[in-house]
C-alpha positions, 0 to 999 in steps of 0.5 A: 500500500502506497503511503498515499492510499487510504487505510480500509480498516473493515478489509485490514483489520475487521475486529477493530473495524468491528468494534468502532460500529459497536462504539459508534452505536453505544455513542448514539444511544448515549446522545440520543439519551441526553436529548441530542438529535441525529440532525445535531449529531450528523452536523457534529459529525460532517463538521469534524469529517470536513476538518479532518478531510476525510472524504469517506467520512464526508460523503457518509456523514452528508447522507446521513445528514440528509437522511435525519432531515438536514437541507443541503443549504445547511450541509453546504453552509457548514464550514462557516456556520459560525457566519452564518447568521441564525441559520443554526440554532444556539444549541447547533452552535454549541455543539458544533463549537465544542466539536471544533475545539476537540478536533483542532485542538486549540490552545487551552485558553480557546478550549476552555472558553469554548467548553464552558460557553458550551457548557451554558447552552448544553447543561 
């Protein structure tokens, strides 16, 4: 495999793959238990995939998206739903702000702000 080719893990190590569609499961029954909607979770998840760049994720976090009633207008806005004027809701906002801080590891005074900012809105 060429450095450049992506890593299937369902093919190169189905356990492992295995275990993180269990671990994937457990996580939406936990969000789900906390009153989070699949829409807010699948808008977490596509905005994660786009900061990672992982298309795999991209394009099936898209689907999902729209499958939990997501408009595209909103898929499309989301890299910039910080700009975006109303079109997501305080909660979205939140969640999507703790998303980014967790995944662009921000220096910890960033992270701190963005935890407890979300913290006002999600408790």
């Amino acid at each position: 495999m060429a450095v450049s080719d992506p890593l299937f893990l369902d093919k190169t190590n189905p356990e492992l793959w295995n275990s993180i569609g269990r671990f994937s499961k457990d996580v939406a029954k936990s969000y789900r238990a906390a009153g989070i909607s699949d829409r807010t979770a699948e808008l977490v998840n596509l905005r994660v995939s786009q900061i990672n760049g992982c298309a795999y994720c991209l394009d099936l976090h898209a689907r999902n998206a729209l499958d939990a009633g997501e408009s595209l207008q909103r898929i499309n806005l989301l890299s910039t739903w910080d700009e975006c004027g109303g079109l997501f809701s305080e909660e979205e906002c939140a969640a999507l702000a703790i998303a980014e801080a967790a995944t662009d590891l921000p220096k910890p005074e960033e992270r701190i702000a963005a935890v407890a900012s979300a913290r006002l809105v999600l408790s």
